[in-house]
C-alpha positions in Angstrom: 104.9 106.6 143.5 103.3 104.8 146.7 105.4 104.1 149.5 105.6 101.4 151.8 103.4 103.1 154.5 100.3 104.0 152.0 99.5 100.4 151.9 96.5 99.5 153.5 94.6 95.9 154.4 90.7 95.2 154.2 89.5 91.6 155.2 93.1 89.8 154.7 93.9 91.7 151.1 96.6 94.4 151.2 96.2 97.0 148.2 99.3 98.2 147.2 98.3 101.3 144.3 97.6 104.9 144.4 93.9 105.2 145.7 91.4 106.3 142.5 88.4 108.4 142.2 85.7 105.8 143.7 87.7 102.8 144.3 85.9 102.6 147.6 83.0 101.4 145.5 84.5 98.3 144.4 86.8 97.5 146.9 84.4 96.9 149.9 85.1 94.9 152.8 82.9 92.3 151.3 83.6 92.3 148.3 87.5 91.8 149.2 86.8 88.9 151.2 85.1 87.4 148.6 87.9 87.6 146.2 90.2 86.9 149.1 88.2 83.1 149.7 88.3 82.5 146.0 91.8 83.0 145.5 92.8 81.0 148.7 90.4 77.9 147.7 92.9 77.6 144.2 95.9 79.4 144.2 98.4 76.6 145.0 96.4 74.6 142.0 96.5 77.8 140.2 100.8 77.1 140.5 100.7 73.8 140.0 99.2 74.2 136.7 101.2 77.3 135.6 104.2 74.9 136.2 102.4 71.9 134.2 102.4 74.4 131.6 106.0 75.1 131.1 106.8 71.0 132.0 104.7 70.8 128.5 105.9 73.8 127.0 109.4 71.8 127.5 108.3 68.3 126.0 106.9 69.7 122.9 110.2 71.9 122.1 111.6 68.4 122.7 110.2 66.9 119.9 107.1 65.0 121.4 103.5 66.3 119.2 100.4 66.7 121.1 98.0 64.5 120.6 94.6 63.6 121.6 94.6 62.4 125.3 94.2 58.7 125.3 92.8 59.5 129.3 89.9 61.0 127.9 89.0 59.2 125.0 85.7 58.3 127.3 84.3 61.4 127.4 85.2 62.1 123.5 83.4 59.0 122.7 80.4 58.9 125.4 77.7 60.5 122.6 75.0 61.2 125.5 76.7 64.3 127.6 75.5 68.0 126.5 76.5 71.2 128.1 73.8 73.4 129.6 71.5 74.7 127.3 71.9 78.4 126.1 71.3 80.9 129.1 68.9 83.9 128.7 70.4 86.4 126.1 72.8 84.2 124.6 70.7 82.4 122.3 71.3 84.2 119.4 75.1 85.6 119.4 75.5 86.2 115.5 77.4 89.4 115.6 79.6 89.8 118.8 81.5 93.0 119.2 84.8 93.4 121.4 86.5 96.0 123.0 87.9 97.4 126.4 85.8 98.9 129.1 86.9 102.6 129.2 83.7 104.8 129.3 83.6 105.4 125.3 84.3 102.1 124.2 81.3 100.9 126.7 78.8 103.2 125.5 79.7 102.8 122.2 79.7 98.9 121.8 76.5 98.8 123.5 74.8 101.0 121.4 76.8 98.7 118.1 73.4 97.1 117.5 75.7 93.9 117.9 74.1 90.8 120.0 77.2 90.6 122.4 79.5 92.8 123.8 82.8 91.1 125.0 83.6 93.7 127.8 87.1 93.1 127.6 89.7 93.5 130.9 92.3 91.2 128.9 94.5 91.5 126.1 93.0 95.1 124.5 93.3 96.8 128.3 96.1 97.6 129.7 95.6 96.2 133.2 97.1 99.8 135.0 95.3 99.5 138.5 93.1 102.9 136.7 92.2 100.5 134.1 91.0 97.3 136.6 89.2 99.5 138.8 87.7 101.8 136.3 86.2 99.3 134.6 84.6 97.4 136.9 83.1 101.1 137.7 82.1 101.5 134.1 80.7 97.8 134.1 78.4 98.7 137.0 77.3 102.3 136.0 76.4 101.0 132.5 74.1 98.0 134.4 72.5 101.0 136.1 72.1 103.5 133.5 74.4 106.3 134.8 77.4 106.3 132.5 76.4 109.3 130.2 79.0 111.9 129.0 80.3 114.6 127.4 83.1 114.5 126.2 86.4 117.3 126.4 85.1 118.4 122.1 81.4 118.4 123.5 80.3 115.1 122.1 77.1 113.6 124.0 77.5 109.5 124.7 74.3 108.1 125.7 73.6 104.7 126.0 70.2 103.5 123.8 67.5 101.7 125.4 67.4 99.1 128.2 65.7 96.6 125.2 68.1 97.4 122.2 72.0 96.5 124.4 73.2 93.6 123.9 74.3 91.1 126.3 77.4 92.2 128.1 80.2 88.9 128.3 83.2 89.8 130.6 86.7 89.0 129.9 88.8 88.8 132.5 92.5 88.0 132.3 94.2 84.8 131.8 96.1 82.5 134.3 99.4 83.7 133.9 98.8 87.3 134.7 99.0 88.4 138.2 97.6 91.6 140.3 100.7 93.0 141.8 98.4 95.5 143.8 96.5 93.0 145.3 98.7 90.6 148.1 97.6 88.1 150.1 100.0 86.9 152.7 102.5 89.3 150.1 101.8 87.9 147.1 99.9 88.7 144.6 96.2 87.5 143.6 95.6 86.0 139.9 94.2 88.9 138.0 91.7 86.9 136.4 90.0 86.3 140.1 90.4 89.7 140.2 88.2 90.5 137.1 85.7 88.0 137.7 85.6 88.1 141.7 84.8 91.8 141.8 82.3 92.1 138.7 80.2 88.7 139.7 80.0 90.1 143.5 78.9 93.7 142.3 76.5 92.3 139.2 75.7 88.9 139.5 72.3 89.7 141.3 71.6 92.5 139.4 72.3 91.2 135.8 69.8 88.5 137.1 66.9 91.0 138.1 67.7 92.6 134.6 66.8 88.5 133.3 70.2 87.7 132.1 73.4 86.8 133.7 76.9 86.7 134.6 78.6 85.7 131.8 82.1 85.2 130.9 84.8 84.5 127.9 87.6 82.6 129.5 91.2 83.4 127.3 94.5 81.9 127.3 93.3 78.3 128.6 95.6 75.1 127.8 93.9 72.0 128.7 91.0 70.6 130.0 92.9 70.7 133.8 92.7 74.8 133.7 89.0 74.7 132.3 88.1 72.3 135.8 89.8 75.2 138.3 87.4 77.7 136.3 84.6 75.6 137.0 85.5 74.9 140.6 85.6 79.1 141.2 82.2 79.3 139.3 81.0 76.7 142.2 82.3 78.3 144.8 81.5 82.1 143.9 77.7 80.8 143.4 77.8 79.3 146.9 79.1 82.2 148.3 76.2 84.5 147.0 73.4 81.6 147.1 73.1 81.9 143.7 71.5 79.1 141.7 74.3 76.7 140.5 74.7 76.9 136.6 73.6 80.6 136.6 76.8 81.3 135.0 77.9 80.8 131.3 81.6 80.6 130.5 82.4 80.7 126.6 86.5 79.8 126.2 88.6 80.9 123.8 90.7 78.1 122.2 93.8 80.4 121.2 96.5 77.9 122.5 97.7 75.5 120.4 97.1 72.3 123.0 93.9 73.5 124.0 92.8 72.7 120.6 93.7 68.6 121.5 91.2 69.4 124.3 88.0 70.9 123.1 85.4 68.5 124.4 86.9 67.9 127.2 87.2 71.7 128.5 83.7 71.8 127.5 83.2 68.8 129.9 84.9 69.9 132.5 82.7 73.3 132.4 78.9 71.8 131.1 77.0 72.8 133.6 79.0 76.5 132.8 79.8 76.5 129.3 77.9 77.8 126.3 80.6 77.4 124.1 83.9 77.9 122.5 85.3 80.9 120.5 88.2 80.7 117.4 90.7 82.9 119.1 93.1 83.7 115.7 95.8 85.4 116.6 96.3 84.0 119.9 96.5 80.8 118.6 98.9 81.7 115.7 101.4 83.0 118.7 101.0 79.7 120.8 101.7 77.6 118.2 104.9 79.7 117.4 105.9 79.7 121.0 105.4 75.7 121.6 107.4 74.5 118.4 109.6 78.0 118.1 112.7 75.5 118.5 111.4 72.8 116.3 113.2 74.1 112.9 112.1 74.6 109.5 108.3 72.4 109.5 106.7 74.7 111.8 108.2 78.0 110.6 105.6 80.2 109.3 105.7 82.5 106.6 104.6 86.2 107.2 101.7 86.8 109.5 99.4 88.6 106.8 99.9 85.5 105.1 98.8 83.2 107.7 94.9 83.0 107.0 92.2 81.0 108.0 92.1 79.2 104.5 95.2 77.7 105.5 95.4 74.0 105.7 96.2 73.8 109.7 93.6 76.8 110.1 90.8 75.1 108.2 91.3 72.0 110.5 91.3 74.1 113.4 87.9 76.0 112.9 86.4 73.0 111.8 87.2 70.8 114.6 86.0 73.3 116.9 82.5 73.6 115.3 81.9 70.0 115.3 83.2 69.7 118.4 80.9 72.6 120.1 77.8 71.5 117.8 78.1 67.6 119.0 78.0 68.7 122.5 75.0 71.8 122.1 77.4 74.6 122.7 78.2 77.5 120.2 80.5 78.0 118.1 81.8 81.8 117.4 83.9 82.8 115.2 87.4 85.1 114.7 87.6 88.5 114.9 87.2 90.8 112.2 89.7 93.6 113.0 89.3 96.3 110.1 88.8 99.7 111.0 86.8 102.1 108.7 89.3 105.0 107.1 86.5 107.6 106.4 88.6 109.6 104.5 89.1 106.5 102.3 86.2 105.1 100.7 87.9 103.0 98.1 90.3 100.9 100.9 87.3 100.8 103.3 85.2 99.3 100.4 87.8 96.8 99.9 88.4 96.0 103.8 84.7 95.2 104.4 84.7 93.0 101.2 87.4 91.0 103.1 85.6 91.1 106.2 82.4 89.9 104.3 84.1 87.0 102.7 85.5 85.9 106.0 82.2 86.1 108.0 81.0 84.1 105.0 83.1 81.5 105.5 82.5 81.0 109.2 78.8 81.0 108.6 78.9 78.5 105.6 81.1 76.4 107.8 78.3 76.2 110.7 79.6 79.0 113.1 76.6 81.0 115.3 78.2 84.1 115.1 81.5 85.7 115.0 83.3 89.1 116.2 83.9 92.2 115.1 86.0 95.1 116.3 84.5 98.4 115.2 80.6 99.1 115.1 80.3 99.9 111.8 81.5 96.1 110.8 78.2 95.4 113.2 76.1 95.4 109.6 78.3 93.4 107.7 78.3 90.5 110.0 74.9 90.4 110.6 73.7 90.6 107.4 76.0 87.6 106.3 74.7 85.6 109.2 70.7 86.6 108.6 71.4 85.2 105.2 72.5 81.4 106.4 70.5 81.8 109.9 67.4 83.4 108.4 64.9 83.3 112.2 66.7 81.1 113.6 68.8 82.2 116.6 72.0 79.7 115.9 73.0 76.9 113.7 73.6 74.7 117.1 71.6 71.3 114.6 74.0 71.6 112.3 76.3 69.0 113.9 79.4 68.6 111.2 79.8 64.8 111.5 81.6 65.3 107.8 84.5 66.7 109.8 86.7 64.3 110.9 88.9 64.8 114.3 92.7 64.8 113.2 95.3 65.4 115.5 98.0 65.4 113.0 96.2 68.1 111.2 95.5 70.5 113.5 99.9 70.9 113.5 100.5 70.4 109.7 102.3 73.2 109.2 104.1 72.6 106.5 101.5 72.5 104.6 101.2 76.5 105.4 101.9 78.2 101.4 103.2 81.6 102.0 106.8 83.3 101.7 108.9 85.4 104.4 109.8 88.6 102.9 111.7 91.9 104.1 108.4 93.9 104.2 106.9 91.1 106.8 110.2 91.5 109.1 110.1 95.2 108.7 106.3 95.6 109.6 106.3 92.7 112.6 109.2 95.4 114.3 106.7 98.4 113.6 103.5 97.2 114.7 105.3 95.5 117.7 106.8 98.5 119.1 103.8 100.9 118.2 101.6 98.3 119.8 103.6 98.5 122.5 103.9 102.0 123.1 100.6 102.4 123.3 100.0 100.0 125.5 102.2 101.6 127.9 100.5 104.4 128.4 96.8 102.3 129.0 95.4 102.0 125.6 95.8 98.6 124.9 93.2 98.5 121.9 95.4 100.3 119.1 94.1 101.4 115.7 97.4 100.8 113.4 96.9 100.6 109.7 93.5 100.6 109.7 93.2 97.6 111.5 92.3 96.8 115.9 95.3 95.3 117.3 95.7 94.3 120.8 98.6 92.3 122.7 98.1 89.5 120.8 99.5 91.1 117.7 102.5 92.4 119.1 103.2 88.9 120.1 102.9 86.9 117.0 104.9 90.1 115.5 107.9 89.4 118.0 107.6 85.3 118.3 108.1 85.3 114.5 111.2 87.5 114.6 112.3 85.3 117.6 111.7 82.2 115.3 113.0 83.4 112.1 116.2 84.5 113.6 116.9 81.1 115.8 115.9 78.9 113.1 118.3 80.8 110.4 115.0 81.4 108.2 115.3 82.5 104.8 113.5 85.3 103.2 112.2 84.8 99.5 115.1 86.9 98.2 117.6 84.6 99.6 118.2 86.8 102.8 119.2 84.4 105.9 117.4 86.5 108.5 120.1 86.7 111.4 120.2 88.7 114.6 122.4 91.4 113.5 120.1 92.0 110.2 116.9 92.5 112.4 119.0 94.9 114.6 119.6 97.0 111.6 116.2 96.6 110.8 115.3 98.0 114.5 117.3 100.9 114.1 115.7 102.3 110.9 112.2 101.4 111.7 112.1 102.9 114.9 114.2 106.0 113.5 111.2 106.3 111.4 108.3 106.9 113.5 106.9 110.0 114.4 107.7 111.2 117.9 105.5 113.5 120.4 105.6 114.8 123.3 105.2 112.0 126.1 105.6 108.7 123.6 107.0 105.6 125.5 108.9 104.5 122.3 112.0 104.5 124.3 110.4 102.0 126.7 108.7 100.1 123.9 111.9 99.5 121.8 113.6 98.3 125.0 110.8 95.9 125.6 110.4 94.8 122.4 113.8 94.0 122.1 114.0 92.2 125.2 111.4 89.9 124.0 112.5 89.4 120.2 116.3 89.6 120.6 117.0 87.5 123.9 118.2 84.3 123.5 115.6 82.5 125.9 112.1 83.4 125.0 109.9 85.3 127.5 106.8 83.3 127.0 104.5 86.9 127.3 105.7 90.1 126.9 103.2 91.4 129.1 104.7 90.0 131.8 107.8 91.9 132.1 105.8 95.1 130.6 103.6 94.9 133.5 106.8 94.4 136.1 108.5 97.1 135.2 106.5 99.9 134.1 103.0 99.3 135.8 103.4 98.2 139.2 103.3 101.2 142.0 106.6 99.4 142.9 108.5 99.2 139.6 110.4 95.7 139.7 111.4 93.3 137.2 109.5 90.1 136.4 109.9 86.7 139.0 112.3 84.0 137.0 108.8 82.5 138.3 106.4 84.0 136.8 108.3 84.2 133.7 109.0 80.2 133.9 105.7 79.0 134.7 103.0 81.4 132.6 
């Protein structure tokens, strides 16, 4: 572990980690101050609005619905404003693949045949300080041709040509999620300026000369406010470099539930930025547990495999969003299709893709411009189902969806949600949870578990439901109240049954998990207290703050 006296400062910005293999790369002196002016330009706004968060967090565990903003109902209703048209290489996005940017994962999604590749430093990569700084390595080396390898069992990974990658969208982390390596004045930097400060100071020139540009998915957004301080950065960083102002593209995921009250306007507040707005599923399924958890029985939702997007408050949500992006010429791109091919199952994979297929056929019908997937081999499946509705056309953007009509109400009608709790759904939200978990502890934050990609978000719908169920005395459909002391026992014989090896973090995993399922306040991330305790150089526990405010 680092002591006190390894630390060292460049330019203002102390770095508190073990040094890495070629960290000097990306941690220049300019490139520090760089990230050192954008942090200090926002991060007493950046505070301000963590803490507007939890002030709205509170009034809607109070009782009081979001609603569309009467404030803005001028820019909702003004039909003349569009957001920039789309940027070189994201005109046609109709098969997106996501992932983390370790060196396989890189080389492999570029060579998907997908149109996008969400390079992903969020919520499928474990942000160790290996992880950040490694990837922005692998970022640059892929850019410049030189990440080739052989791997340990002698497999060759070679990246295809210049002409056949698709166009690489960064994902750096959300507000709420700091850089405790990283301290300015002591504290730490926002690990999304992180992300985005080092890769658009490294790339932003060179993905330029290459004719595209730096490009970003913005995650975990909750109103139109938070969508102006990523603008404002964008501004800045531009002026910094002397790079032309609107060179960057921003697509946001709406995965909070009051984001989805605010989709125009976050596309407003980032026009001359945005190119449009993504369906984020599962993230959105977890906020709207975490705003209403304490709201009793109309917003309790039956078991997560149950909660699909043919569900009433689902349907309104993707729908809105399309019409929404397509009024304002922005894209609209769909959920994530998370199967993972089981080779040595040909039958189950057959009947995965079939779901996958039906989904992606869905989205396209209902006017979306493309949609993700998680493995390559899903790359086919979405692309033929969006060839058949785009046919040569890059995107569906004049499809405009004036049949949908904005409804607030619906977008929270959850109790229109048909489904039932059952034993097997409390059982497999404890074992996915902590497996998720434990992998994530030891830097895989992308986890293959019954055939199917999870990342964080997973792990926290699985525990926010078990948090919910428990406070709101929930009732399974054999009759079982589903109380504290039951999900305990069902702890303790779940996690007696998975297979241990040599080096697990189950130990550390059940203790999280439990911390964040079992307490009687609820943490409003898990990640934030995993990242306090068991990645930090200097292990510590979480800030009341930070646990308050994200």
């Amino acid at each position: 572990m680092n002591s006190f006296t390894d630390n060292f400062t460049i330019n203002g910005i102390t770095i508190t980690a073990q040094p890495i293999c070629r960290q000097n790369e990306v941690l220049t002196p300019d490139a520090l101050e760089f990230v050192g002016k954008l942090h200090r330009a926002v991060a007493d706004r950046r505070q301000e609005l963590m803490q507007a968060r939890h002030a709205r967090r509170n009034a809607i565990s109070g009782g009081q619905d979001p609603r569309f903003l009467p404030q803005t109902e001028a820019i909702r209703n003004d039909p003349s404003w569009r957001v920039a048209p789309p940027a070189p290489g994201l005109e046609d996005r109709r098969v997106e693949i996501t992932g983390p940017v370790d060196k396989k994962m890189t080389i492999n999604a570029l060579n998907s045949g997908a149109k996008v590749w969400l390079a992903d430093m969020e919520d499928s990569s474990t942000p160790t300080w290996r992880n950040v700084i490694q990837g922005q390595l692998n970022l640059t080396d892929a850019l410049e041709r030189r990440i080739d390898f052989t791997s340990p069992e002698g497999k060759e990974y070679k990246l295809k040509a210049a002409e056949d990658l698709p166009t690489i969208v960064v994902r750096p982390r959300g507000w709420h999620l700091p850089e405790k390596h990283m301290l300015i004045d002591g504290k730490p930097i926002a690990g999304g300026i992180v992300d985005f400060g080092l890769y658009f100071f490294h790339n932003a020139r060179r993905l330029l000369a290459q004719g595209k540009g730096p490009y970003f998915y913005l995650p975990k957004i909750e109103n139109h406010l938070e969508a102006r301080l990523w603008n404002d950065i964008f501004v800045l960083a531009q002026d910094l470099l002397g790079i032309p102002q609107g060179t960057i593209r921003a697509t946001v995921l709406i995965e909070t539930i009051t984001a989805a009250f605010e989709m125009e306007e976050i596309l407003y507040e980032l026009r001359d930025h945005a190119s449009g707005l993504n369906a984020g599923r599962w993230d959105y399924i977890f906020s709207l547990i975490k705003n209403f958890r304490t709201r009793g029985p109309r917003f309790v939702l039956p078991d997560r495999g149950q909660v699909t997007m043919t569900q009433p408050f689902m349907r309104a949500y993707t729908e809105q969003l399309v019409r929404a992006c397509h009024r304002r010429g922005a894209m609209a791109i769909g959920g994530m299709a998370a199967a993972v091919p089981n080779r040595k199952d040909e039958a189950a994979n057959q009947a995965s893709f079939e779901k996958v297929r039906a989904d992606k056929t869905r989205e396209a019908n209902d006017g979306f411009d493309g949609s993700w997937v998680a493995h390559p081999d899903l790359v086919p499946v979405c692309r033929e189902v969006f060839d058949s509705v785009l046919g040569d056309r890059p995107n569906q953007l004049d499809r405009s969806r004036e049949d949908v009509t904005p409804d607030d109400r619906a977008l929270i009608d959850i109790a229109s949600t048909e489904g039932t709790i059952t034993e097997g759904g409390v059982r497999l939200n404890i074992e996915v949870g902590i497996r998720y978990i434990e992998s994530w502890l030891r830097g895989n934050g992308a986890v293959a578990i019954h055939n199917l990609m999870e990342d964080a978000a997973t792990a926290e719908i699985s525990r926010s439901q078990l948090w919910q169920w428990i406070h709101s005395h929930a009732i399974t459909d054999q009759g079982d109240i589903i109380t504290r002391e039951w999900v305990e026992d069902m702890l303790d014989e779940e996690f007696a049954r998975l297979e241990r090896f040599d080096g697990d973090r189950f130990a550390d995993a059940r203790a999280i998990f439990e911390e964040v399922t079992l307490a009687e306040e609820f943490p409003t991330f898990l990640t934030i207290p995993a990242y306090a305790r068991f990645l930090t150089e200097a292990r510590e526990e979480a800030t009341e703050e930070e646990l308050v405010a994200a």
